[in-house]
VOPAGU-2260 file (C-alpha; in pm, 1 decimal, decimal comma):
REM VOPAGU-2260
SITE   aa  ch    i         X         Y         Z
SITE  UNK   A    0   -9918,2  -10409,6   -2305,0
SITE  UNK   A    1   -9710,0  -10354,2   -1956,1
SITE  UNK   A    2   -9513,9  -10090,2   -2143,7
SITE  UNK   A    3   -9845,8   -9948,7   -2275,7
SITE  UNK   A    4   -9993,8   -9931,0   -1881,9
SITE  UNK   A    5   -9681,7   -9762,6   -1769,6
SITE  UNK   A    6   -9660,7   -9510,7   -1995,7
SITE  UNK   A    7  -10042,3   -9418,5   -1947,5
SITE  UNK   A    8   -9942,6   -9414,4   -1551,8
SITE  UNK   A    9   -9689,3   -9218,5   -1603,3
SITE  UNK   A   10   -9916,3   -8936,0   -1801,4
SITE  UNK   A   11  -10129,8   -8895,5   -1512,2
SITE  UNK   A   12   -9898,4   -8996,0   -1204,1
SITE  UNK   A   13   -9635,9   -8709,9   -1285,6
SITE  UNK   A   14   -9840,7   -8437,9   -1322,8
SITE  UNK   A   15  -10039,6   -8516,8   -1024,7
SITE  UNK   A   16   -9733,9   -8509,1    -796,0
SITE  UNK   A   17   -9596,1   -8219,9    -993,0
SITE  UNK   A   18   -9905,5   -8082,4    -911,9
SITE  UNK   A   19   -9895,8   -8176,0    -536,8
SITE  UNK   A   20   -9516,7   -8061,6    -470,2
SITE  UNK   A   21   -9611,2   -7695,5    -634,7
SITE  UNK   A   22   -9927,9   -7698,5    -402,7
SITE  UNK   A   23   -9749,1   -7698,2    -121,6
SITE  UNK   A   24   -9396,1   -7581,1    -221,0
SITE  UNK   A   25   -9470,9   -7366,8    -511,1
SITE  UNK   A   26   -9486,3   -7045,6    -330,5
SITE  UNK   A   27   -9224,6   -7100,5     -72,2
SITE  UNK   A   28   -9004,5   -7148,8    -447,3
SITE  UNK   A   29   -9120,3   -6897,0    -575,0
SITE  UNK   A   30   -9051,1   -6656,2    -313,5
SITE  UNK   A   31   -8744,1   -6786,6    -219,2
SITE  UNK   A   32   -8657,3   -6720,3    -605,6
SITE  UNK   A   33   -8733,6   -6358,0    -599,3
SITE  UNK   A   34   -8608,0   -6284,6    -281,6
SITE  UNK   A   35   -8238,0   -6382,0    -434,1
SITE  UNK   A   36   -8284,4   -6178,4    -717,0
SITE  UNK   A   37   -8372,9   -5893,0    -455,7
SITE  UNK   A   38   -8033,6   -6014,9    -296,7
SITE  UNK   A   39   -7846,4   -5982,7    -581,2
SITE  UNK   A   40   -7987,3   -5630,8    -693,1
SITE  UNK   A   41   -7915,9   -5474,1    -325,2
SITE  UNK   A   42   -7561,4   -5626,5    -332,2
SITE  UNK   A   43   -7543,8   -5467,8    -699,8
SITE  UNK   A   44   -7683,4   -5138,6    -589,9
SITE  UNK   A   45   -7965,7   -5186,1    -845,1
SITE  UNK   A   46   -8259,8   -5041,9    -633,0
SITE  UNK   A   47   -8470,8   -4976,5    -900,8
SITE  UNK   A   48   -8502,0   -5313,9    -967,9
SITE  UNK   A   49   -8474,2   -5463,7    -594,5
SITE  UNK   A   50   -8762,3   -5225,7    -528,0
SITE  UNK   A   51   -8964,1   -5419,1    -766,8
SITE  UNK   A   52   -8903,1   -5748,0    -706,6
SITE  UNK   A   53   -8930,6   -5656,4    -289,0
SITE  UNK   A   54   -9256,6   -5501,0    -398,4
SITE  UNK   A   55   -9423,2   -5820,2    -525,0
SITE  UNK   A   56   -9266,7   -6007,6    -295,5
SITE  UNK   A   57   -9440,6   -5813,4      22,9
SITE  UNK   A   58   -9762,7   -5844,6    -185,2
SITE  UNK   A   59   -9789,3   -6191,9    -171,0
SITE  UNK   A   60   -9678,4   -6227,4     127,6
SITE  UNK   A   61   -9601,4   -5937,1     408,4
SITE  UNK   A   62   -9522,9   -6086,7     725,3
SITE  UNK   A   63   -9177,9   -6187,5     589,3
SITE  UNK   A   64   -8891,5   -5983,7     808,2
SITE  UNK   A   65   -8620,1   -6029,4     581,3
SITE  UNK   A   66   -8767,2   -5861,2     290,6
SITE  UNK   A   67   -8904,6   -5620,1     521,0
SITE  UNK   A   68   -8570,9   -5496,8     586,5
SITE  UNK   A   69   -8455,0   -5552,4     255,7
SITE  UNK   A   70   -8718,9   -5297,0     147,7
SITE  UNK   A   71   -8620,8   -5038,2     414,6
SITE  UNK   A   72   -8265,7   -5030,1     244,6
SITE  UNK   A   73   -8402,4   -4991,8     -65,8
SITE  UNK   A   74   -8608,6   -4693,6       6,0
SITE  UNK   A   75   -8348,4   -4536,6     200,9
SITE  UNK   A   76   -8053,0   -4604,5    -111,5
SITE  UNK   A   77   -8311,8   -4459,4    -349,9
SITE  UNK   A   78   -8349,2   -4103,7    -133,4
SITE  UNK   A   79   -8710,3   -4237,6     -31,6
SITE  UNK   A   80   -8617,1   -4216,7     366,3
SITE  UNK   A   81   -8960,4   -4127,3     481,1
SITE  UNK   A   82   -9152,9   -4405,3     280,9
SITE  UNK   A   83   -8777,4   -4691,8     480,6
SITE  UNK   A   84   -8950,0   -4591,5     812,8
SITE  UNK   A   85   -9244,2   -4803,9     760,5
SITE  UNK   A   86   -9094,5   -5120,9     678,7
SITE  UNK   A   87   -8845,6   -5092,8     894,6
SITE  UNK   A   88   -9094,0   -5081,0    1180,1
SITE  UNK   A   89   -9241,6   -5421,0    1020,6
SITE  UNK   A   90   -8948,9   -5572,5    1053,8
SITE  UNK   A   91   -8860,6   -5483,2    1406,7
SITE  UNK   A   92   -9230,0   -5599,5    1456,5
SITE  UNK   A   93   -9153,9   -5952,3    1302,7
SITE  UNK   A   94   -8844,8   -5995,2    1488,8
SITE  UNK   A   95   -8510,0   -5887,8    1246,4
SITE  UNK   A   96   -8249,2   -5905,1    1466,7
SITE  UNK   A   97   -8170,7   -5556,5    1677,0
SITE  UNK   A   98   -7842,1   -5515,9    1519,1
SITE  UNK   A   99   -7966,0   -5482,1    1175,2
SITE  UNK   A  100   -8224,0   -5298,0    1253,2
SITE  UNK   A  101   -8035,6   -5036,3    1460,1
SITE  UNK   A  102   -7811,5   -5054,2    1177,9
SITE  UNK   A  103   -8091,9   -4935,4     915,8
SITE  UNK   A  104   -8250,6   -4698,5    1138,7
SITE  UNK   A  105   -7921,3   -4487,8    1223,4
SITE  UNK   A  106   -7816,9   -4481,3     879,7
SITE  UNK   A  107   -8181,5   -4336,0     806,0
SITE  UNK   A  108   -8095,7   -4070,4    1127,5
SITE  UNK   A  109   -7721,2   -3959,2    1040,4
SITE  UNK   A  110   -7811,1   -3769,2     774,5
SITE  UNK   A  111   -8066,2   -3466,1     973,2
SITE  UNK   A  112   -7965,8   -3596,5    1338,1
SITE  UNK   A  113   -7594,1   -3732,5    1347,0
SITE  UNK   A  114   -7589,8   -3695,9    1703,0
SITE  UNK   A  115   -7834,6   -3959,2    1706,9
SITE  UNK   A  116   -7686,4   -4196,5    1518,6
SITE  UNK   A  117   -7335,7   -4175,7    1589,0
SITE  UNK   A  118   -7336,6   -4412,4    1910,1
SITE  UNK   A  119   -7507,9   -4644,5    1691,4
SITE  UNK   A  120   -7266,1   -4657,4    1377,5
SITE  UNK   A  121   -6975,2   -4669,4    1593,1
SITE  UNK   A  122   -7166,9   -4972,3    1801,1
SITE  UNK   A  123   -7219,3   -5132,3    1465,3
SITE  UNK   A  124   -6859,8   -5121,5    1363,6
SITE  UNK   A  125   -6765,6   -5313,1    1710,6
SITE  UNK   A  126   -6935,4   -5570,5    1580,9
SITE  UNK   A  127   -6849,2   -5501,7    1148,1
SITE  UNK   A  128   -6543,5   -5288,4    1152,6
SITE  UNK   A  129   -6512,4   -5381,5     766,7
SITE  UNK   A  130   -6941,6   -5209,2     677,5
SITE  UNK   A  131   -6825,9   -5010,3     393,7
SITE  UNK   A  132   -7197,3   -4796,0     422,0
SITE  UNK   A  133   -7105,5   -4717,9     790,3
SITE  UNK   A  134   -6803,2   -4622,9     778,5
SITE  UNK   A  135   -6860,5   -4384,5     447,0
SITE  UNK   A  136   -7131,9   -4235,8     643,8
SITE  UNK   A  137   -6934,6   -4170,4     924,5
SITE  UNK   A  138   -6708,6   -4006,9     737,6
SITE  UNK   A  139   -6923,5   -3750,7     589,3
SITE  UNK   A  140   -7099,6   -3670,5     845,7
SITE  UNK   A  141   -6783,1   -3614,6    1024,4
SITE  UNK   A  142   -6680,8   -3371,1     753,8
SITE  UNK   A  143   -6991,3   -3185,5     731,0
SITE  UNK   A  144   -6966,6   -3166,8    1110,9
SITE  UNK   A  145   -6580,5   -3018,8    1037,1
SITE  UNK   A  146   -6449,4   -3308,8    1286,1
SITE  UNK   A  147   -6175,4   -3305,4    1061,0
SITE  UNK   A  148   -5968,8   -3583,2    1301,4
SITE  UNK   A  149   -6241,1   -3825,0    1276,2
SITE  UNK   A  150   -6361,3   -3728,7     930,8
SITE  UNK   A  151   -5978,5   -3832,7     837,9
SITE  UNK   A  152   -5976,6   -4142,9     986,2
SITE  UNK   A  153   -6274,3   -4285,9     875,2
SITE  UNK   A  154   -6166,8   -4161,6     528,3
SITE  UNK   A  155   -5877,7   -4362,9     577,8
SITE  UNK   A  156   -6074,6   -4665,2     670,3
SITE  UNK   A  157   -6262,8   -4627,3     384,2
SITE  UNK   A  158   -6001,2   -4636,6     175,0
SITE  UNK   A  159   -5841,3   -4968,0     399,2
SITE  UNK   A  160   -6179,4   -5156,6     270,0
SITE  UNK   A  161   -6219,9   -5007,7     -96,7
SITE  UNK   A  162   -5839,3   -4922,4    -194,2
SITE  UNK   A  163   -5814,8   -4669,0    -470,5
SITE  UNK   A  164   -6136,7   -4520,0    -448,3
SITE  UNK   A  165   -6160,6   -4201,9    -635,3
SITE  UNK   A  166   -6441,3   -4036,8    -416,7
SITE  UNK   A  167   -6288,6   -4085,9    -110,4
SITE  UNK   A  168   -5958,5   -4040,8    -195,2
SITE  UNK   A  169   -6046,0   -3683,2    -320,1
SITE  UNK   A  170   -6279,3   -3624,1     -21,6
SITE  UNK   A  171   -5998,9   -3706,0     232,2
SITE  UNK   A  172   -5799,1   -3433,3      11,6
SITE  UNK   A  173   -6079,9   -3175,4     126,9
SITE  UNK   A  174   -6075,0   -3274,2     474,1
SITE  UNK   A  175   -5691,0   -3249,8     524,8
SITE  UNK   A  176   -5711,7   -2936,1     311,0
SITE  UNK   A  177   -5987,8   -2789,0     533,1
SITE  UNK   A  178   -5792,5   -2903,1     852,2
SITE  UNK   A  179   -5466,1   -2707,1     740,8
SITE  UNK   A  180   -5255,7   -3059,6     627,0
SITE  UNK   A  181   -5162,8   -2947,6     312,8
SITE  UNK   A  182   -4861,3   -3220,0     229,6
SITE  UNK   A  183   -5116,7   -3495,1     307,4
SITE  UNK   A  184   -5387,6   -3356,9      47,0
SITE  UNK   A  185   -5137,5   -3292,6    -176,7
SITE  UNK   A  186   -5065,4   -3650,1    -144,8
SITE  UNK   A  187   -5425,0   -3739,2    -207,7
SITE  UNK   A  188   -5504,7   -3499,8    -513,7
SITE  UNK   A  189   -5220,2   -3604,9    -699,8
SITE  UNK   A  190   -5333,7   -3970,5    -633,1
SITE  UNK   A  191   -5619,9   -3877,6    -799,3
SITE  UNK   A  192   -5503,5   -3678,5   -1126,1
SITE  UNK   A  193   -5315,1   -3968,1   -1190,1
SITE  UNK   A  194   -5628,9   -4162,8   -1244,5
SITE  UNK   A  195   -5848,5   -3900,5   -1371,4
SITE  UNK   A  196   -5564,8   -3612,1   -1548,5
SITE  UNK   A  197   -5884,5   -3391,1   -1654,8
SITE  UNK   A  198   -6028,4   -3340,9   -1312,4
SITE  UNK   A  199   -6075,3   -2995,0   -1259,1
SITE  UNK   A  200   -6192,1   -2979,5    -894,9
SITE  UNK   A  201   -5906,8   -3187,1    -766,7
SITE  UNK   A  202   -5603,5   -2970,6    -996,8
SITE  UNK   A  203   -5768,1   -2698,1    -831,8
SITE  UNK   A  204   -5763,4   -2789,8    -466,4
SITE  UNK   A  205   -5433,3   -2929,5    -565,0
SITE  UNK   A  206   -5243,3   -2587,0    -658,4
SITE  UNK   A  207   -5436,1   -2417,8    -372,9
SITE  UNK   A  208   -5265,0   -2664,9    -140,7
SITE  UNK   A  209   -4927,7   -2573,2    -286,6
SITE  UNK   A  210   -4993,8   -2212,0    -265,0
SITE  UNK   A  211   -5056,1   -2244,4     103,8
SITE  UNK   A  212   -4733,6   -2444,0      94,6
SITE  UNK   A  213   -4526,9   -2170,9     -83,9
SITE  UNK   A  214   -4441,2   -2382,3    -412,4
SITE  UNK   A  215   -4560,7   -2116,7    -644,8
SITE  UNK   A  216   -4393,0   -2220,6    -959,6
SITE  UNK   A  217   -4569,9   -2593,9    -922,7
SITE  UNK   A  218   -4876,5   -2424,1    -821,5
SITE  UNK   A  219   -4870,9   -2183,4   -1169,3
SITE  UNK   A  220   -4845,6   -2496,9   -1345,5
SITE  UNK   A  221   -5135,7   -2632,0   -1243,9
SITE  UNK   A  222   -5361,0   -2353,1   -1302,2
SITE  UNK   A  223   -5228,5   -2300,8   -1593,2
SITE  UNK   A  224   -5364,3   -2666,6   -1677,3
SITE  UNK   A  225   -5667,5   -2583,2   -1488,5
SITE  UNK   A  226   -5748,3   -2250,4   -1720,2
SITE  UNK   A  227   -5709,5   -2517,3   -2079,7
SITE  UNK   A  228   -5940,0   -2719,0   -1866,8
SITE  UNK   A  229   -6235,9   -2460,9   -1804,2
SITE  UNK   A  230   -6162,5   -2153,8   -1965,3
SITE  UNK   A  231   -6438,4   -1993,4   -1875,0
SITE  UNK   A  232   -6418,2   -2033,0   -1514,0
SITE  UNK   A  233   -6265,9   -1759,2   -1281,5
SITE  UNK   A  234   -6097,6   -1940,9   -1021,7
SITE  UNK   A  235   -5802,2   -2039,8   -1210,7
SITE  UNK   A  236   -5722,2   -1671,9   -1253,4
SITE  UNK   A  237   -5783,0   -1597,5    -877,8
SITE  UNK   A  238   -5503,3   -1825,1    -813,0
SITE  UNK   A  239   -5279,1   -1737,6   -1077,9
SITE  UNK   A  240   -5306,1   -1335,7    -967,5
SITE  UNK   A  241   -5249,5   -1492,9    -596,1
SITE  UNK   A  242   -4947,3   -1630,7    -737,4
SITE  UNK   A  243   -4848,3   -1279,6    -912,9
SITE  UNK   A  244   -4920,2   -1107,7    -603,1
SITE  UNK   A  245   -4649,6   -1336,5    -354,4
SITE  UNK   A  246   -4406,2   -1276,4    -691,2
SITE  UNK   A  247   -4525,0    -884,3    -603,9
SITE  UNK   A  248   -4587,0    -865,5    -980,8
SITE  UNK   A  249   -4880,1    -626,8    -835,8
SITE  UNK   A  250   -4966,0    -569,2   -1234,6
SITE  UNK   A  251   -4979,2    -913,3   -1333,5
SITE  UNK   A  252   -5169,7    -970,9   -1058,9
SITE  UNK   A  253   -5468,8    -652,8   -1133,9
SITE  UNK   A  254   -5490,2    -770,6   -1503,9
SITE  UNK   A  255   -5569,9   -1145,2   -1373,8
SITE  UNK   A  256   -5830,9   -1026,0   -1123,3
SITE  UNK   A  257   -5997,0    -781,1   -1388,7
SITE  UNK   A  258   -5972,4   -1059,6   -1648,3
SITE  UNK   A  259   -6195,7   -1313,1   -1369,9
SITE  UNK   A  260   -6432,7   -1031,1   -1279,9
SITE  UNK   A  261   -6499,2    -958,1   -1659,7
SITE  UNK   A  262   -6591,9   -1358,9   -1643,3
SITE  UNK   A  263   -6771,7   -1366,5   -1313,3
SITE  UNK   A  264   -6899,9   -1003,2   -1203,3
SITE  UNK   A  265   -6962,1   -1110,4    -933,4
SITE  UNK   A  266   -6683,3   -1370,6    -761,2
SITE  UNK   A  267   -6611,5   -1323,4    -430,1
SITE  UNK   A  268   -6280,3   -1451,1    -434,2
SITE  UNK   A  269   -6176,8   -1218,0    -729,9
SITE  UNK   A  270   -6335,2    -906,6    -568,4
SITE  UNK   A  271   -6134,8   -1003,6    -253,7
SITE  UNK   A  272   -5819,8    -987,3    -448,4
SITE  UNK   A  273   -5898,2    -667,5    -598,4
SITE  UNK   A  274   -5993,1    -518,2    -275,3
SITE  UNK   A  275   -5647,0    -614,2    -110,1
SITE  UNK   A  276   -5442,4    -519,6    -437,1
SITE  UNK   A  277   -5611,0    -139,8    -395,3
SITE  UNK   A  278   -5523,2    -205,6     -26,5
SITE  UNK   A  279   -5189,1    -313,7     -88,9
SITE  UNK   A  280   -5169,9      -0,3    -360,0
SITE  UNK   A  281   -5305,9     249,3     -54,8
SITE  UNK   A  282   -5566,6     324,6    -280,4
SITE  UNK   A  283   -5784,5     332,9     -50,7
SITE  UNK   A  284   -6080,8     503,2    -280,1
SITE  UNK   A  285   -6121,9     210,9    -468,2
SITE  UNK   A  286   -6066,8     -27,9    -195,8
SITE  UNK   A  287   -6397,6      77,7     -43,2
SITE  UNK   A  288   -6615,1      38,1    -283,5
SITE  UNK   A  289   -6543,4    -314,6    -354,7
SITE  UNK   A  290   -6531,2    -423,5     -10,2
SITE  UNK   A  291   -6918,2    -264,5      56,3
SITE  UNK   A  292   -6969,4    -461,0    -289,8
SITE  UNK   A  293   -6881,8    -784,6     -49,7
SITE  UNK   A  294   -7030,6    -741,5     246,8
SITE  UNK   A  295   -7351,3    -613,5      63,8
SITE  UNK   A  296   -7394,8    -975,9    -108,3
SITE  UNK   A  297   -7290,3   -1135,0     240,3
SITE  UNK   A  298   -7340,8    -966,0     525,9
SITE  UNK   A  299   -7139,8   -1252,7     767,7
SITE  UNK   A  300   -6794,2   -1182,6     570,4
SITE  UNK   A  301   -6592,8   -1191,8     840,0
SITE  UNK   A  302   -6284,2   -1019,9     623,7
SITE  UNK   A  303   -6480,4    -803,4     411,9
SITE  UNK   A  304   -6573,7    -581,0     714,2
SITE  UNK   A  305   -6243,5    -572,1     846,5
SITE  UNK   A  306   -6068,8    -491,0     500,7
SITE  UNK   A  307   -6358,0    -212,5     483,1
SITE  UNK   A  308   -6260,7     -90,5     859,0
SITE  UNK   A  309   -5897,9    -107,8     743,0
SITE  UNK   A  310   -5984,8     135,7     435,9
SITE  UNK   A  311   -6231,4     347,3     569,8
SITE  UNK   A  312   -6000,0     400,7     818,7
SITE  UNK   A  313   -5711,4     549,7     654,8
SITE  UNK   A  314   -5960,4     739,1     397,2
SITE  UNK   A  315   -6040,2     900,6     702,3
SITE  UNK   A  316   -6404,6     762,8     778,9
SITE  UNK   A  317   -6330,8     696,9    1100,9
SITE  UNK   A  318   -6683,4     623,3    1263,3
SITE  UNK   A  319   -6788,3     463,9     916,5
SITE  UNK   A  320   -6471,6     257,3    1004,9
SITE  UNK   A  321   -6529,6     162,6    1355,0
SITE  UNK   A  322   -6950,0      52,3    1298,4
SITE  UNK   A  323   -6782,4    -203,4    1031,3
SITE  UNK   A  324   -6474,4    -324,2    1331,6
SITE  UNK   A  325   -6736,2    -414,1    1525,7
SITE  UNK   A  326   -6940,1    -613,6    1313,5
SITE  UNK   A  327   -6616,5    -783,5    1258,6
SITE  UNK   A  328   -6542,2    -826,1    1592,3
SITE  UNK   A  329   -6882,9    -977,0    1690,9
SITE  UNK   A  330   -6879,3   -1216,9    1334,7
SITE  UNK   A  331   -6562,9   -1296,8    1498,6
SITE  UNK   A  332   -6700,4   -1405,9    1879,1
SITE  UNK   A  333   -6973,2   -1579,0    1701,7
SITE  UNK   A  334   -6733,8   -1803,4    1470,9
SITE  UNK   A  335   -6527,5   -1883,6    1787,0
SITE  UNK   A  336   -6833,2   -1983,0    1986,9
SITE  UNK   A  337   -6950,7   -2218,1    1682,5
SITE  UNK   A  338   -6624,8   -2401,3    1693,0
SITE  UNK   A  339   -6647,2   -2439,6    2055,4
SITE  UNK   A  340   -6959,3   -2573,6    2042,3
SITE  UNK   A  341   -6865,8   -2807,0    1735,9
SITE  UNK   A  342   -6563,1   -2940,0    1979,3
SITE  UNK   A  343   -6790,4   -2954,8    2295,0
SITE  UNK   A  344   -6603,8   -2687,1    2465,4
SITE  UNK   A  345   -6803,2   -2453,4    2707,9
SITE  UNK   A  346   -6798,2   -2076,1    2660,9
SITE  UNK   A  347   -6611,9   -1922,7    2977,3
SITE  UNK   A  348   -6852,3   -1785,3    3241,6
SITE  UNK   A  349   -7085,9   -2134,6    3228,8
SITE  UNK   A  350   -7139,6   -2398,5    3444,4
């Protein structure tokens, strides 16, 4: 009979205080629950899914700051940067540290306003130097600033935190490639190809780098691999008649460039080459043509209107010459003013 009253207790005592614990507890589990699954999807870049789980989570309950900056992340990783502003005010609002949320808001900046947020990510990284985000996004923004110094360094750092990493491994290839380090890109393209053989962009880069290096028989090679790659692409034969043309296989060199332009009417690169080869030729006829061909589908090249000048000239156009040697020479004053500007150096004559 004891047993009998025990058991009967038990029937109604357990689910009572079941009852009572998820009364009060319940929710705090619950959320607690899904804001660890939100965790785990930011940490596993899975924004579709943090999104949704943040999304519930704020609509039970939206006075919570962690989530609110969770959220803000979220947007921003999924391209939504207008819709991050919101919560990321919310969470300033209900008191998320000012690191983090300096952190969120210049990572939302750097991409239209870098000079805004570059105090701020390098700030960040006094405190972090090993934020992987940061320190990728300083490095692009570096690059796309063509501050190829920093741009390499923070590469580099990337690469100190994530070794091996394809992307930035090849991206630190452009940047020493853009700043004139050829053995150093080399370095860093053939690092790649040796995890990814097929990649086009990076054999590419790669024989241009040992073109500018003068090692034309390793740089053939690799276009050579680059035209079984893509045959239908024109670049490979660009740089295969640049090779033919510093072997002064002048020939060679014509056939390649017709064979790209037959491809690509209208490559710049290839009608550049043939340009210089009727240049080189002193045929000077056909040299003008293609060069008004250039600078009619861009107006700012800078070489186009001095290789027409050049032409003109000697074809005996002499004013025709000089109108296009000063548009070069004013694309010219404007390109050296940009990089003055991009180094913070002050134009002469300015206080």
């Amino acid at each position: 009979m004891t047993r009998h009253l025990i058991f009967l207790s038990a029937i109604v005592v357990v689910p009572t205080v079941v009852g009572i614990w998820w009364w009060y507890y319940g929710p705090a589990y619950h959320q607690s629950h899904l804001l660890a699954d939100a965790e785990k999807a930011v940490q596993a870049e899975d924004f579709t899914k943090a999104e949704e789980l943040l999304r519930q989570i704020l609509k039970e309950n939206p006075n919570q700051p962690r989530p609110q900056l969770l959220y803000t992340t979220t947007l921003r990783r999924l391209g939504r940067r207008k819709e991050a502003y919101l919560p990321l005010q919310r969470a300033i609002e209900l008191g998320v540290p000012e690191l983090e949320t300096r952190r969120e808001y210049a990572l939302l900046e750097a991409r239209d306003d870098f000079t805004l947020a570059e105090r701020s990510l390098l700030i960040i990284l006094d405190t972090n130097p090993d934020d992987l985000e940061v320190v990728q996004t300083l490095a692009v923004c570096y690059a796309r600033q063509s501050r190829w110094p920093e741009a390499q360094k923070w590469y580099t750092r990337w690469l100190e935190i994530d070794p091996g990493r394809q992307e930035a491994l090849f991206d630190r290839g452009r940047v020493h490639l853009q700043a004139g380090n050829y053995g150093p890109a080399i370095t860093d393209f053939r690092e790649v190809l040796k995890a990814s053989p097929n990649n086009f962009q990076a054999r590419l880069l790669l024989a241009h780098c040992l073109l500018s290096e003068a090692k034309i028989p390793e740089a053939e090679g690799e276009l050579q691999t680059c035209r079984k790659l893509r045959p239908a692409s024109p670049e490979p034969l660009t740089g295969l008649a640049t090779c033919a043309m510093e072997n002064n296989d002048l020939d060679k060199a014509q056939q390649l460039v017709h064979d790209a332009l037959v491809l690509e009417p209208d490559f710049l690169l290839a009608l550049h080459l043939q340009g210089n080869l009727f240049l080189r030729r002193q045929k000077f006829d056909l040299a003008i043509p293609v060069f008004e061909q250039i600078v009619g589908k861009n107006k700012g090249d800078k070489e186009g209107h001095l290789k027409l000048a050049q032409a003109l000239s000697q074809s005996g156009q002499v004013e025709r010459a000089k109108k296009h040697q000063e548009v070069f020479q004013q694309l010219d004053r404007e390109d050296q003013l940009r990089q003055q500007k991009e180094r913070g150096i002050r134009p002469p004559g300015t206080n």
